[in-house]
C-alpha positions in Angstrom: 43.7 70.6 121.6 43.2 73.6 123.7 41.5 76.6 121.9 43.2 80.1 121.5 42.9 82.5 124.2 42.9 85.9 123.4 45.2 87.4 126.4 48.1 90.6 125.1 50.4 90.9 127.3 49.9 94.9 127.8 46.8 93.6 129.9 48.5 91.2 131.9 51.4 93.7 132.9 49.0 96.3 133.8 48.2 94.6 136.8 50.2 96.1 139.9 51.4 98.5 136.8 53.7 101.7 139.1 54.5 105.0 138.7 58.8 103.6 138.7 57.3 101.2 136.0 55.9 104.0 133.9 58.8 106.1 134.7 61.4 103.5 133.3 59.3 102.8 130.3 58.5 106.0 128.8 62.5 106.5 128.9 62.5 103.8 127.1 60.6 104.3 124.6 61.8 108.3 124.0 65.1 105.9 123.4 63.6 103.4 121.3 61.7 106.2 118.9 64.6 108.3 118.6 66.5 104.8 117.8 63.5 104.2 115.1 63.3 107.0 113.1 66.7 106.8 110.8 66.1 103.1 110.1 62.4 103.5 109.5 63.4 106.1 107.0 66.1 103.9 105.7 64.0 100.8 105.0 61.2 102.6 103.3 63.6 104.2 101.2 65.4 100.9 100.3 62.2 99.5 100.0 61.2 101.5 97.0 58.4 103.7 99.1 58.8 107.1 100.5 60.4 107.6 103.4 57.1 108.4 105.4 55.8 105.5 105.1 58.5 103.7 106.9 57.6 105.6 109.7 53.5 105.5 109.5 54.7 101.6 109.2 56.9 102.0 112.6 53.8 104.1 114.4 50.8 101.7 113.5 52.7 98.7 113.5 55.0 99.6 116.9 51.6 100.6 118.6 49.2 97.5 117.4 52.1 94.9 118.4 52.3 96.1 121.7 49.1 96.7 122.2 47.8 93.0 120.9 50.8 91.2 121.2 52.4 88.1 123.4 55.7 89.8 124.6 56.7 92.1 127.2 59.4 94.3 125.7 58.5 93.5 121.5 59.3 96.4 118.8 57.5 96.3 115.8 58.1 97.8 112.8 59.9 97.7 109.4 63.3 96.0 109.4 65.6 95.1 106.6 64.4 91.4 106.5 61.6 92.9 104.2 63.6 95.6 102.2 63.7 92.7 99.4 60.4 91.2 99.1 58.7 94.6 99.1 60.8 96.0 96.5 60.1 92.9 94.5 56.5 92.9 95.1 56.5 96.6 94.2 58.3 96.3 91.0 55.8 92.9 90.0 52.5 94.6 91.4 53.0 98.2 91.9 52.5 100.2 95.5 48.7 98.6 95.2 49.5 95.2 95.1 52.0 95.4 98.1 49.2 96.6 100.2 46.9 93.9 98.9 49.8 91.2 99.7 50.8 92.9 103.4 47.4 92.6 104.4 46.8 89.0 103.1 49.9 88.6 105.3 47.9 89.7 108.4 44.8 87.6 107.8 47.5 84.5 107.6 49.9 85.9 110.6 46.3 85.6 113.1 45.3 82.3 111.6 48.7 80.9 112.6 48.2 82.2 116.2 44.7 81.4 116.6 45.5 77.8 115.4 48.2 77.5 118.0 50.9 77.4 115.1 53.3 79.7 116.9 55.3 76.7 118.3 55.7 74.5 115.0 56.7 78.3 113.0 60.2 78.0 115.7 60.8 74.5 114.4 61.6 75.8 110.7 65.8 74.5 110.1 68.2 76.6 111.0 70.1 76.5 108.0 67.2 78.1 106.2 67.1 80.9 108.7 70.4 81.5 108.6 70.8 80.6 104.8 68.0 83.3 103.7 69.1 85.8 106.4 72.5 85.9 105.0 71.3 86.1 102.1 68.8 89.1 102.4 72.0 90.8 103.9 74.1 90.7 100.4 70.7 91.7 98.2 70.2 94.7 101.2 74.0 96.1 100.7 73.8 95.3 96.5 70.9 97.8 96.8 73.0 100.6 98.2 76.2 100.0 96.3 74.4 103.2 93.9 73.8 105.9 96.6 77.3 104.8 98.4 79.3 105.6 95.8 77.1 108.2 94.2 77.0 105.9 90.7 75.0 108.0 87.8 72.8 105.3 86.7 68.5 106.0 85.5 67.6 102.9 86.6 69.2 99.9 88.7 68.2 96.3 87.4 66.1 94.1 90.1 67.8 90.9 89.7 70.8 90.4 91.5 73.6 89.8 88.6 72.0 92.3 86.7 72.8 94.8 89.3 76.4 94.2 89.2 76.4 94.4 85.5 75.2 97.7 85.4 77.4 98.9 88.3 80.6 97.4 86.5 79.9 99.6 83.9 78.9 102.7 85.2 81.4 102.9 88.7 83.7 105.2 86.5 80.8 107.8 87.4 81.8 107.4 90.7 81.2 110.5 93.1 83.9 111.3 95.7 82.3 113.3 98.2 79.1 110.6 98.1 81.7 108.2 99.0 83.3 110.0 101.5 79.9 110.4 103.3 78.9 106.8 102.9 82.1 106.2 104.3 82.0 108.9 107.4 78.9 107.6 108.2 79.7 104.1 109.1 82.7 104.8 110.8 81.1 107.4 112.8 78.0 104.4 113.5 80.7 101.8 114.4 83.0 104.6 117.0 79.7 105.8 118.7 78.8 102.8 121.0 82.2 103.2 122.0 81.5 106.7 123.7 77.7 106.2 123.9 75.5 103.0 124.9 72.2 105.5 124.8 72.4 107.2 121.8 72.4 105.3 118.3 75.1 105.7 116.2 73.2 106.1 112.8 71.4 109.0 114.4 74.6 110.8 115.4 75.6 109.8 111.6 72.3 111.2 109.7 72.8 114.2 112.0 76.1 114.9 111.8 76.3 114.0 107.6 73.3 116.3 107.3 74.9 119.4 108.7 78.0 118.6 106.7 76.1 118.6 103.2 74.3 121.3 104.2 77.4 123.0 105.1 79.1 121.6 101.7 76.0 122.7 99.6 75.5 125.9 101.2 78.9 128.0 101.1 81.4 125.1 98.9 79.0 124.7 96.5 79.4 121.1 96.4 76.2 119.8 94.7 77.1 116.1 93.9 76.2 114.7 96.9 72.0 114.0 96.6 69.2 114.1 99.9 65.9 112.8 100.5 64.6 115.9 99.1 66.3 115.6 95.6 64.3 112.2 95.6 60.9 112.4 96.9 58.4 114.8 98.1 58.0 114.6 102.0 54.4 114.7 102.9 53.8 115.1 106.9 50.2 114.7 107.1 48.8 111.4 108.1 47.4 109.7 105.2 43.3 108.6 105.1 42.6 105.0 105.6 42.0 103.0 102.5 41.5 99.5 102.8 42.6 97.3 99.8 40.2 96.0 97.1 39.9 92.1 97.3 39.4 90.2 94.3 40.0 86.6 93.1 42.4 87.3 90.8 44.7 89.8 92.9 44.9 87.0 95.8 45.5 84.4 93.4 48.2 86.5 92.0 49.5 87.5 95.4 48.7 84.7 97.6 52.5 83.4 97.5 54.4 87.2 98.5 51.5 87.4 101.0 52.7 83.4 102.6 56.5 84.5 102.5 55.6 88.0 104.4 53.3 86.1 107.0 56.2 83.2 106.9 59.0 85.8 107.3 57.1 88.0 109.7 56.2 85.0 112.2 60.3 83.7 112.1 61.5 87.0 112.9 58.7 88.4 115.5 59.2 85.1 117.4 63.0 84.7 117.7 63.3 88.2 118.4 60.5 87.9 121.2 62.9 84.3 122.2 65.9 86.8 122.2 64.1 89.1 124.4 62.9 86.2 127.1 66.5 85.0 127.5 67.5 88.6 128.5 64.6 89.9 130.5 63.5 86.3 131.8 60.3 86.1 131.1 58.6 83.8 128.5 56.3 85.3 125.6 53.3 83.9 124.5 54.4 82.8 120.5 50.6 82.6 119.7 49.4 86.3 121.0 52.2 87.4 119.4 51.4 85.8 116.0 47.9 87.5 116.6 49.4 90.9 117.5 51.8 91.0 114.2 48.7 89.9 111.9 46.3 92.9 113.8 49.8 94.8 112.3 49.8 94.0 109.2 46.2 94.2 108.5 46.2 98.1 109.6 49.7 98.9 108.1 48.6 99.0 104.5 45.4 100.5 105.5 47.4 104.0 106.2 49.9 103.3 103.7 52.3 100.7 105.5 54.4 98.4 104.3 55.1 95.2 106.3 56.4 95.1 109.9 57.9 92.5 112.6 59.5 92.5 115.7 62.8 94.3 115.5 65.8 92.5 117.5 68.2 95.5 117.3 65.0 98.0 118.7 63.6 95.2 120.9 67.3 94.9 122.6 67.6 98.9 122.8 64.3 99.0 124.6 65.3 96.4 127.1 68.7 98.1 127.8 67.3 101.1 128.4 64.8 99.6 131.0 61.4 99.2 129.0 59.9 95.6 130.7 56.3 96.3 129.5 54.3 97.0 126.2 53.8 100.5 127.7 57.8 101.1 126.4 56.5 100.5 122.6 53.7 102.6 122.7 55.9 105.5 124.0 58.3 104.7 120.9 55.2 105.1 118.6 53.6 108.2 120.6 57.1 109.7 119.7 57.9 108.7 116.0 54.3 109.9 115.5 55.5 113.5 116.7 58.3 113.4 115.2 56.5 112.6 112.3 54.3 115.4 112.2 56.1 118.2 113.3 59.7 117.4 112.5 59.2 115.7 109.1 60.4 118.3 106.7 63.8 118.2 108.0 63.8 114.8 106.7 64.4 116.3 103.4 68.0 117.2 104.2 69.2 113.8 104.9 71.9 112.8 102.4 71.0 109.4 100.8 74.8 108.2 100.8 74.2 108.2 104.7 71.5 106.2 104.1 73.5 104.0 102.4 76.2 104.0 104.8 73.2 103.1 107.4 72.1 99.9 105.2 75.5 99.0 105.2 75.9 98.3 108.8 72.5 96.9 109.1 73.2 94.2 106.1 76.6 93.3 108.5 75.0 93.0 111.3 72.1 90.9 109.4 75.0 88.9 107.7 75.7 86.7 110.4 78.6 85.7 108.6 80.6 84.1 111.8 77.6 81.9 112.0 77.5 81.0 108.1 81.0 79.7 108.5 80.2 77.2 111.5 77.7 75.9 109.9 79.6 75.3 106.7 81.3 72.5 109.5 78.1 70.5 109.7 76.7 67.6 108.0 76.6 68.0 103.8 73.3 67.6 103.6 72.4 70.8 106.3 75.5 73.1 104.4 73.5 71.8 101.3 70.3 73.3 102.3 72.5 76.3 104.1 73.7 77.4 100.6 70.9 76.2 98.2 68.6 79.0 100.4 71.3 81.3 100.4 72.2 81.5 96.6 68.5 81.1 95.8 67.7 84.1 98.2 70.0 86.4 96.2 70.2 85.5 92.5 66.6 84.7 92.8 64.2 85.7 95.8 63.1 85.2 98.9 59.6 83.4 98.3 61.5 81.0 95.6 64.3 80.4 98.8 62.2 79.7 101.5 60.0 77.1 99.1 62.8 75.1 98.3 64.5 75.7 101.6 61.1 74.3 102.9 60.8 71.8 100.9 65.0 70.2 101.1 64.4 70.4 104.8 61.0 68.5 105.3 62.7 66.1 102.4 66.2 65.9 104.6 63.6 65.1 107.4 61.6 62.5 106.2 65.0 60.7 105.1 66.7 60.8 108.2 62.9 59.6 110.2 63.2 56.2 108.1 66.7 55.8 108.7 66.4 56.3 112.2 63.6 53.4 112.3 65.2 49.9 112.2 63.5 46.7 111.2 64.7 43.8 112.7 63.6 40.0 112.1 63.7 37.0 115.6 63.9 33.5 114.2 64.8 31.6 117.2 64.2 32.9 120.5 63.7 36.1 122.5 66.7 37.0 125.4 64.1 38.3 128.4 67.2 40.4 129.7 67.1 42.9 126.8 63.6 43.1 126.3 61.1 45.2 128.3 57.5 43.8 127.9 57.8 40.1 128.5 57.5 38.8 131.8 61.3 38.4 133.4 60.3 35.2 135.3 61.0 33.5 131.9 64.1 32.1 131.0 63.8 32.7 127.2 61.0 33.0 124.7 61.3 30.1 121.9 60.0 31.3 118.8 57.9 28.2 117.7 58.3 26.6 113.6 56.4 28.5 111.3 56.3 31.3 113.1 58.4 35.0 112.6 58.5 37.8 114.4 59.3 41.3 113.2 60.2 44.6 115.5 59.5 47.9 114.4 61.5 50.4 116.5 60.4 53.6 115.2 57.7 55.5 113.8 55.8 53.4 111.3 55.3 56.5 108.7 55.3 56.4 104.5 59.4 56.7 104.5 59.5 53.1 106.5 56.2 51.5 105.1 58.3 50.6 101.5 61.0 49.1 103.6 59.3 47.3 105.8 57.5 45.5 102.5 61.1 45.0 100.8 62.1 42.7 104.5 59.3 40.5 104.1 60.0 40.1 100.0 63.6 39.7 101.0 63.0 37.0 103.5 60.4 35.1 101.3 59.6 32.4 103.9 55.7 31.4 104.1 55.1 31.0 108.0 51.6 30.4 109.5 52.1 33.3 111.5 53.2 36.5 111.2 54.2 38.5 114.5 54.5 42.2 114.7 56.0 43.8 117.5 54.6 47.2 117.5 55.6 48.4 121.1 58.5 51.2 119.9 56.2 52.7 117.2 55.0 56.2 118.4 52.8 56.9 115.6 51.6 55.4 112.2 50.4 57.2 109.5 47.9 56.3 106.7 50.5 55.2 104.4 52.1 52.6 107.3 48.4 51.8 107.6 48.0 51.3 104.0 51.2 49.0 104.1 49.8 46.6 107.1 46.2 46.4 105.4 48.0 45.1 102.1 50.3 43.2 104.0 47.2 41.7 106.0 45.2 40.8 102.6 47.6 39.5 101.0 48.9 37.0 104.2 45.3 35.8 104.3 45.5 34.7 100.7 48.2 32.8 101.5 46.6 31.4 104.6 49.0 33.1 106.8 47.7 35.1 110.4 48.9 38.6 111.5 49.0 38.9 115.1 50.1 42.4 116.2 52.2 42.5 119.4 52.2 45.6 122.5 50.7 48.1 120.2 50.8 51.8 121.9 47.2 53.3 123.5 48.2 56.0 120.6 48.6 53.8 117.7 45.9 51.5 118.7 43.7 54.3 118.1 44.7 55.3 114.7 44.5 51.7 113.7 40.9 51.1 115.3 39.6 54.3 113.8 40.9 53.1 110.1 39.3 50.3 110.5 42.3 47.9 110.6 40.7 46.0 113.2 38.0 44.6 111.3 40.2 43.6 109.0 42.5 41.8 111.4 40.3 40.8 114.1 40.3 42.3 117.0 42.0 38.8 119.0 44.6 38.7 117.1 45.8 42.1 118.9 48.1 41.4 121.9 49.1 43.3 125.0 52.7 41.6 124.9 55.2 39.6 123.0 54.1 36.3 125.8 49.9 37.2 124.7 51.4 37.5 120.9 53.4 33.9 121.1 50.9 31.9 122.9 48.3 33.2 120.2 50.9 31.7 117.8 50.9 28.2 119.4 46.9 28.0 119.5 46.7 29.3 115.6 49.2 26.5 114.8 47.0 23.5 117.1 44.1 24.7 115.1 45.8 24.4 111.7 
């Protein structure tokens, strides 16, 4: 196994870096910050942290993923995948123990790359990814429903039916001119691209909604309608670092939020870099970028973060607006930083039903809902884990979801391994023309009295072992030899190991010989280093079905 080499890709594109290069990417990155700020705002908001620190997260995290990380044209940040994990973390543990858990998160997110897990993290189902993306998107727009419609509730439930409970009963509070912002704002986000590739339509929609309240406040005196400012107390300054408090009983407590953030990070950083490769044509390293996400989160909470991953809608904005190296995301945090500091206060203006309206879009676009409905076409047992993650994701979370989603999957697996092996038993002879490692000179292979022959074609793994004892209880001869054809068995595990080592034991009391037949280099050395062999005997292994028949014929002279 080759170790993990520590190579970013800002190092690597460096080389031969020009002055058009630079030129293209700072663009970019003006772009990609200006893109950045309303939804970094947005998701710390719906997060259930102030609004700054969605934007410390976009600056430290944007910077330290392109800095450290494995893809050309990555943005890092906060995204809506997160909005309902943190909030759940931060209603169970307080602001405290979400920084304890995002940081845990990083410490696992560079394990995972410096183990070289960033391939087997793209292998997770589809229907899980799909199934707990959707349903992130429901919980993200059940959030807003408040602040869109300007509901007077004191405090919103944090489990999903609950929510809807409480909205039932309080929508006759309903506020019109909330509503008519909420609903301004997405239309005005949905008719921009239409007029503008370049600018971002929830930009033109904080802007435009914020100089309308301010208009409606100002000289209609239309006060219904609440801001950032009527919420929480915008702060500019860059906070100290504090890094968390480790102790055994917080990571016990937080070990499994921390496993779904590095789980959820690594899924979304990696098929957004994927994305990005298929457009730009390049090919990202998975493991520098797990690295790169866990230097993130480690230094996120450390300045008052939250969690961040690669963003596909920012990634895609920095690629069509020409970014093609690291140098793009740094840009995009050089400029949120600015922003942050001398710009903040304005912040305070921002009318939280455009927020809403913001959230809205986002959780449609996360929805994926044309997807959903293919997949609803596939075999049961894939809709079945498709809508057990799903409803599991929204009437009960995300860490719950991807468990079970996890564990259906590996369990769906297994099953469909075992079926796809086949046991089959020769009694009389062997057809040279549909076999491959007999010698073709031969017109057939006769299977001698007393002896049977058994092919394994598949891998020999604990969801076959069982079956492969129920054919020889089923068949309940008592040769004098056994043959075991071995040569389409990829791998064996130490269950299958366990089942020939019975199997072996037991044929001896009996006074019946194994003889294994065209064993793989593979599986020969899994069995030699278990110590099968001295079990067995080392002679009665065979190169070959001919080797493994004429070994028969000698056991049976000498019996």
């Amino acid at each position: 196994m080759k170790t993990f080499e520590f190579k970013p890709k800002l190092f690597s594109t460096l080389k031969g870096y020009s002055k058009t290069s630079l030129t293209a990417d700072i663009m970019a990155g003006v772009i990609v910050g200006i893109v950045a700020l309303p939804l970094a705002i947005a998701f710390g908001i719906a997060s259930g942290v102030s609004p700054e620190k969605g934007i410390i997260t976009a600056i430290v995290a944007g910077f330290l993923v392109s800095c450290f990380g494995g893809s050309r044209v990555q943005i890092g940040g906060p995204t809506g995948a997160f909005i309902v994990i943190v909030y759940g973390i931060i209603a169970q543990y307080g602001e405290s123990g979400l920084m304890v858990a995002t940081f845990m998160a990083g410490v696992f997110l560079i394990l995972l790359g410096l183990f070289r897990l960033g391939t087997i993290i793209r292998y997770i189902p589809y229907p899980i990814v799909v199934g707990f993306t959707s349903g992130i998107a429901l919980t993200i727009f059940t959030t807003q429903v408040k602040d869109l419609f300007g509901l007077s509730i004191d405090e919103v439930p944090g489990d999903f039916v609950s929510k809807w409970v409480v909205y039932a009963h309080h929508f006759h509070t309903i506020d019109l001119w909330s509503t008519l912002v909420s609903v301004l704002s997405v239309v005005i986000i949905a008719l921009t691209p239409r007029f503008s590739k370049k600018i971002p339509g929830s930009l033109v929609a904080i802007v435009v909604m914020t100089v309308a309240v301010w208009l409606l406040k100002t000289y209609a005196g239309v006060d219904s309608v609440a801001t950032i400012g009527d919420r929480f107390s915008i702060n500019s300054q860059l906070p100290d670092a504090n890094v968390p408090v480790l102790t055994w009983e917080t990571v016990k407590d937080l070990i499994s939020p921390a496993i779904t953030i590095a789980i959820l990070g690594a899924i979304e950083s990696l098929l957004s870099a994927t994305v990005a490769d298929g457009v730009i044509g390049d090919k990202h390293n998975s493991n520098q970028e797990l690295v790169g996400q866990g230097i993130a989160n480690l230094f996120s909470p450390i300045f008052g973060g939250i969690p961040a991953t690669g963003a596909i809608a920012r990634t895609m904005t920095n690629i069509n607006n020409g970014g093609r190296t690291p140098v793009a995301g740094i840009v995009h945090a050089v400029v949120l930083l600015l922003i942050f500091l001398f710009l903040m206060p304005l912040a305070q203006y921002i009318p939280m039903a455009c927020l809403a309206g913001v959230l809205v879009v986002v959780s449609y676009n996360m929805s994926g809902w044309r997807t959903f409905k293919e997949l609803l076409n596939n075999p049961k047992s894939d809709v079945g884990v498709l809508l057990v993650t799903f409803f599991l994701t929204v009437v009960f979370d995300l860490t719950v979801a991807i468990e079970v989603g996890l564990l259906m999957a590996c369990l769906l697996f297994m099953r469909r391994m075992a079926e796809s092996t086949q046991i089959s038993v020769l009694t009389d002879d062997i057809d040279p023309n549909s076999e491959s490692d007999i010698e073709l000179h031969e017109e057939h292979l006769v299977i001698p009295a007393r002896v049977e022959v058994y092919e394994i074609n598949g891998p020999y793994f604990f969801g076959i072992a069982n079956k492969f004892e129920e054919e020889m209880i089923r068949i309940g001869d008592r040769p004098k030899v056994r043959i075991i054809r071995m040569r389409k068995v990829p791998f064996i595990d130490s269950t299958g190991i366990h089942n020939l080592t019975n199997l072996c034991r037991i044929s001896q009391r009996e006074g019946i010989t194994i003889v294994l037949s065209g064993v793989n280099p593979r599986v020969h050395a899994t069995l030699e280093k278990a110590g099968f062999y001295d079990l067995l005997g080392k002679e009665n292994i065979c190169g070959n079905i001919n080797e493994a028949l004429a070994k028969a014929r000698e056991l049976l002279q000498e019996a």
